[in-house]
C-alpha positions as CSV (number, residue, x, y, z in Angstrom):
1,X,102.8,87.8,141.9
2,X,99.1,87.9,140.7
3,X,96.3,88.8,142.8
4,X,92.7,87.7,142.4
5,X,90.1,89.9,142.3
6,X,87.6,87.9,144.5
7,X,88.0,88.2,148.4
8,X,86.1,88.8,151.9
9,X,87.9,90.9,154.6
10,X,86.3,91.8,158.0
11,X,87.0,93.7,161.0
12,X,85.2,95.4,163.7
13,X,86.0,97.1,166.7
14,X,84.5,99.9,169.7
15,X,83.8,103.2,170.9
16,X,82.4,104.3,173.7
17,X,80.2,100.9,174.2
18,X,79.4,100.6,170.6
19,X,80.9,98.2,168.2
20,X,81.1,98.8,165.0
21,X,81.8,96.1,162.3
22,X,83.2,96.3,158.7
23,X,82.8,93.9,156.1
24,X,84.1,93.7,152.7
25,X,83.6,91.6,149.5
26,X,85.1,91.7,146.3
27,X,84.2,90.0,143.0
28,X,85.0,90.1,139.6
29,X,84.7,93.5,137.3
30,X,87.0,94.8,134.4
31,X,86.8,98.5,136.6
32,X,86.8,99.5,140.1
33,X,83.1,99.7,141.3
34,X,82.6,100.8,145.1
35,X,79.1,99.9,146.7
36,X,79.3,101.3,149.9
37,X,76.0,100.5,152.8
38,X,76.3,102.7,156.0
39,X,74.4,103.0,158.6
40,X,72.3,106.7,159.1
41,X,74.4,107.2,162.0
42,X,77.4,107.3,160.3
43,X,76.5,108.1,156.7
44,X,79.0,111.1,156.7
45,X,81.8,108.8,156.2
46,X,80.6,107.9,152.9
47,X,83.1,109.4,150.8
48,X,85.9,108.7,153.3
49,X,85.2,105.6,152.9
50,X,85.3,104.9,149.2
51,X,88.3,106.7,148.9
52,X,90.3,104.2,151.3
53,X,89.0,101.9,149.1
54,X,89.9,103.4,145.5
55,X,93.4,104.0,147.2
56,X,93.7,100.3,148.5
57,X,91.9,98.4,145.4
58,X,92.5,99.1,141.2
59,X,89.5,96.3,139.9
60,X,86.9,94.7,141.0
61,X,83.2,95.3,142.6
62,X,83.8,96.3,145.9
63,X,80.3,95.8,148.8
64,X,81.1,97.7,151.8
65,X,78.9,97.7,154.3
66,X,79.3,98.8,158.5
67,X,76.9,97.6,161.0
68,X,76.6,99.0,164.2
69,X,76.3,96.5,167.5
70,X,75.2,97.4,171.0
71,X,74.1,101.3,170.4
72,X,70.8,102.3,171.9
73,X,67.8,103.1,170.2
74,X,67.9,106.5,171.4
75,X,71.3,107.2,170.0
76,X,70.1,106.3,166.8
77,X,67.1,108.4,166.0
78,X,64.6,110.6,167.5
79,X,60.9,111.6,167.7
80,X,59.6,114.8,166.8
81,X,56.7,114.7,168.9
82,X,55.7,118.0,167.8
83,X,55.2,116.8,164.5
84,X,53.6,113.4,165.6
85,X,51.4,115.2,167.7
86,X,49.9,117.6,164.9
87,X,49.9,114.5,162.6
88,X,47.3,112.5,165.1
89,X,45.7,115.8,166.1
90,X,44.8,116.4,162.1
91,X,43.8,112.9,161.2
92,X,41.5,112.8,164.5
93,X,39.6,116.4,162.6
94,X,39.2,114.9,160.0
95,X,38.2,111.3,161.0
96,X,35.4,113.5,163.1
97,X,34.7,116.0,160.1
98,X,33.4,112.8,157.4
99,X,31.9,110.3,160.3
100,X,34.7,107.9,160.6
101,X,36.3,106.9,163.9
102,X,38.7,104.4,164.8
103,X,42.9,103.8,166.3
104,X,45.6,105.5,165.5
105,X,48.6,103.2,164.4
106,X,51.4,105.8,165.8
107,X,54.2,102.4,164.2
108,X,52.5,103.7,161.0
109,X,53.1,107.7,161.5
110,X,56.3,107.2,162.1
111,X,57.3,106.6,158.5
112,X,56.0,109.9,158.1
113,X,58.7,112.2,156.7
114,X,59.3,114.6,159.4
115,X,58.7,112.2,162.3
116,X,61.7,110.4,163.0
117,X,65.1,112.2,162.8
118,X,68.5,110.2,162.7
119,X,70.7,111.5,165.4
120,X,74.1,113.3,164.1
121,X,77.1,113.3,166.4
122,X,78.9,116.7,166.8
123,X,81.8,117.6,165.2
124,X,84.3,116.1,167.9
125,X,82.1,113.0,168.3
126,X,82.2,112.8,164.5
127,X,86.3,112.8,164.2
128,X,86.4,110.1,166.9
129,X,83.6,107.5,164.7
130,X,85.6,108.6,161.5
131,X,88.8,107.6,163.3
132,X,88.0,103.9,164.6
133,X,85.6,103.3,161.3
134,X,88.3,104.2,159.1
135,X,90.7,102.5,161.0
136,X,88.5,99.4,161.2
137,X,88.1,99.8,157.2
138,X,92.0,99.8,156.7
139,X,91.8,96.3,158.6
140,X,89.5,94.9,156.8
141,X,91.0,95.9,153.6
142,X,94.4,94.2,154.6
143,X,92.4,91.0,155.4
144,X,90.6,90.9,151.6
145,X,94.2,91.7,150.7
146,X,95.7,88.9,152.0
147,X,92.9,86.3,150.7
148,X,93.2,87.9,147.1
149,X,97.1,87.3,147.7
150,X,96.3,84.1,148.3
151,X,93.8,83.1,145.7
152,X,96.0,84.6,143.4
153,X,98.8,82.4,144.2
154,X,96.4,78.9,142.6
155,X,95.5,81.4,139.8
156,X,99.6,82.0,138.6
157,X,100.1,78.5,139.2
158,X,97.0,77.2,137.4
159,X,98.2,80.1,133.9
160,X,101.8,78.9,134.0
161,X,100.2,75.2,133.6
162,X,98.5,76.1,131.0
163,X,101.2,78.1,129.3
164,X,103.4,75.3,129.8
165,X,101.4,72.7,128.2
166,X,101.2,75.4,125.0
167,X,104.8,75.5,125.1
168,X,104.9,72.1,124.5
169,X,102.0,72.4,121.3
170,X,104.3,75.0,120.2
171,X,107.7,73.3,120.3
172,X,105.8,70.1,118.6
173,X,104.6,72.3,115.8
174,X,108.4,74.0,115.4
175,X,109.6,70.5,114.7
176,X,106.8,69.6,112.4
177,X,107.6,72.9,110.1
178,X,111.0,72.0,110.1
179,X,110.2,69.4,107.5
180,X,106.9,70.7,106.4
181,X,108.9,72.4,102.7
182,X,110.1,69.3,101.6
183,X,106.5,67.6,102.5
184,X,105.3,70.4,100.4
185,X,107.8,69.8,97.4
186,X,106.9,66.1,97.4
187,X,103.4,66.3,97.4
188,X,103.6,69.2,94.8
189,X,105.8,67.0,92.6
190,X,103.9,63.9,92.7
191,X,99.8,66.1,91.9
192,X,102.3,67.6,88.4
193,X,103.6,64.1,87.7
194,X,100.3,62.2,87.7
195,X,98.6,64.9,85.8
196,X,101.2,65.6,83.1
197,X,102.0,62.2,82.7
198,X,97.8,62.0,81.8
199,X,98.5,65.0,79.2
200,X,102.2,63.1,78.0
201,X,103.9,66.7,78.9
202,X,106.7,67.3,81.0
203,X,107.4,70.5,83.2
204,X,111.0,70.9,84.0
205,X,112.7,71.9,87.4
206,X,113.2,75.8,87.7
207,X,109.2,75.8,87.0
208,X,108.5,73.3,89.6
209,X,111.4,74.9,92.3
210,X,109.4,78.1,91.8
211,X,106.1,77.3,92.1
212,X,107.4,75.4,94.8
213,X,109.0,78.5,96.7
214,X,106.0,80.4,96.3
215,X,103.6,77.9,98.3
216,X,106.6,77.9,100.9
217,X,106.5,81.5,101.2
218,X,102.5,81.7,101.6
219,X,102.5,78.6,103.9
220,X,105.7,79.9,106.1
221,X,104.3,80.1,109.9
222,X,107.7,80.6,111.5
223,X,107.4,84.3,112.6
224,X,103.7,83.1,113.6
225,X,105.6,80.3,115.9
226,X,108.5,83.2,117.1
227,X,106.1,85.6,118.1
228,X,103.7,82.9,120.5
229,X,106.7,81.9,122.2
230,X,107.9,85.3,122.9
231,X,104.1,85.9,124.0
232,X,104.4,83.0,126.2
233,X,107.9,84.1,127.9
234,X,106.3,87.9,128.5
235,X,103.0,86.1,129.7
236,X,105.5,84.5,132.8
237,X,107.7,87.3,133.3
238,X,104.1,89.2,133.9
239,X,103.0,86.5,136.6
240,X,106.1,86.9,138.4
241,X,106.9,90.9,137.9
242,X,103.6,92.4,138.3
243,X,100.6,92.2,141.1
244,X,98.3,94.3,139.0
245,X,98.3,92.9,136.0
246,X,94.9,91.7,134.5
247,X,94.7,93.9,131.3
248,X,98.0,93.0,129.9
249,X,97.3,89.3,130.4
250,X,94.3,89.8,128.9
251,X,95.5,91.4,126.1
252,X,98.5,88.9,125.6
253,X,95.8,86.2,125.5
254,X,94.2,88.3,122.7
255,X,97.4,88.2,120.4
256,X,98.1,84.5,121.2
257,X,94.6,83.3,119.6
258,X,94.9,85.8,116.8
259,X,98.5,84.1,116.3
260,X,97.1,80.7,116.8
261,X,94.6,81.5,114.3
262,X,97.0,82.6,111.6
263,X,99.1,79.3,111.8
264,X,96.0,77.7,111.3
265,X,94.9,79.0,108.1
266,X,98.8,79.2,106.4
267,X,99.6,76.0,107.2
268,X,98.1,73.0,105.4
269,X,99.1,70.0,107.4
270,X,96.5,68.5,109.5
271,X,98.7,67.5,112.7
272,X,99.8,71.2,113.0
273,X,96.1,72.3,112.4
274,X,95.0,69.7,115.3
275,X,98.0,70.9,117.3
276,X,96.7,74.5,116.8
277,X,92.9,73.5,118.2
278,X,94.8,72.2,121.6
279,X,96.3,75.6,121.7
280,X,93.1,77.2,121.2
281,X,91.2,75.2,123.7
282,X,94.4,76.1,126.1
283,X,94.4,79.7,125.3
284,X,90.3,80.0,125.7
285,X,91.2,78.4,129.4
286,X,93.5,81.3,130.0
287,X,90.7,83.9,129.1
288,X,88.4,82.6,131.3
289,X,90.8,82.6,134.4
290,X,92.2,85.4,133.4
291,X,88.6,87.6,133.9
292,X,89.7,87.1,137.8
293,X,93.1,88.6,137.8
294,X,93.7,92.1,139.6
């Protein structure tokens, strides 16, 4: 089963009055890319954090961010009124020293650095946030799981439709080559007719059978057509094996237009060639979808 790499998951939960809340949203990335948002209060679980993430996700750009609900201001940060007070005490010299007076804006000190101190829990205090954050985290992970489960679900079925409708190019174009020699042969035969009949000469048949051969051989797509369709079998057996499978779809996809490509150029019929531009189109669709896959 494939999983999407786009999702939101959220969870929140308390301690000790306060309620902490966990959101997180993924979208597309070919890597893993954690952007994690906390809180001062709780910045120490940074780390802790992105590793319960980088365990839980393999792709994507991952936003992480905790919000804090119902905490007092004083629990948050502190005033260093020592500091404040020697700030207003030196800007009231001064203001007196040059001739200027005036107010104070203490809102304005206090994005000082010095003034205002974020308050750190103790070490106990600190397992118990690490505990219910974490926890919290693990919840909200499970939740982006299960909408990425669920995404990817549209996404398999939306690949095997297009897979299916190339398997359909694919088997029209086995048909067509099945004849395509004998086109070849006929059209050969009548281009050496017209213009040796102009120059009254006549070329006999082991000269045409060869030359014949030859543009067979350089016109012969059928390994072309044996390895899309084995492509196309591994491609499902990949949707329905594998959860994490992004790159090797991607890379299938790769090799099916480098394939489609080549029976385009060896075979000169223009309803294969047409057939081979629907495949194209088809196999551009499954690039495109792909770039969303876990």
């Amino acid at each position: 089963m494939l999983i999407s790499m786009t999702g939101y998951g959220g969870a929140d939960g308390q301690l000790d009055g306060v309620c902490y809340a966990v959101e997180i949203k993924a979208v597309n990335n070919r890597y893993l890319k954690t952007i994690i948002k906390l809180p001062e209060a709780v910045a120490f679980l940074e780390d802790d954090i992105d590793k319960l993430l980088r365990k839980n996700l393999s792709r994507g750009t991952i936003n992480c961010v905790v919000r804090l609900k119902g905490v007092a201001a004083s629990a948050l940060f502190e005033i260093d009124e020592v500091a404040l007070r020697s700030v207003v005490e030196r800007l009231n010299a001064v203001g007196s020293s040059v001739g200027v007076g005036g107010t104070i804006d203490l809102a304005s000190l206090l994005d000082l650095p010095g003034v205002v101190h974020p308050v750190l829990p103790d070490e106990r205090e600190s397992q118990k946030i690490r505990d219910v954050v974490l926890a919290i985290t693990s919840e909200a992970i499970g939740r982006l799981q299960q909408m990425r489960e669920a995404e990817g679900r549209f996404l398999e079925a939306d690949l095997k439709g297009h897979c299916q409708a190339m398997a359909r190019e694919l088997e029209c174009i086995r048909q067509k080559c099945d004849g395509l020699i004998k086109e070849y042969a006929k059209r050969l035969r009548k281009r050496v007719d017209g213009l040796l009949a102009e120059a009254k000469l006549k070329l006999d048949e082991e000269t045409l059978s060869r030359e014949v051969a030859i543009l067979a051989d350089r016109s012969d797509i059928s390994e072309e057509i044996a390895r899309l369709d084995a492509h196309l079998q591994q491609f499902g057996q990949i949707c329905e094996t594998e959860g994490q499978a992004g790159r090797r779809l991607d890379f299938l996809s790769q090799e099916m237009l480098r394939e489609a490509n080549t029976v385009a150029s060896k075979a000169a019929d223009a309803e294969i060639v047409r057939r081979v531009v629907d495949m194209k189109c088809l196999i551009e669709r499954l690039k495109e979808q792909i770039q969303n896959v876990e």
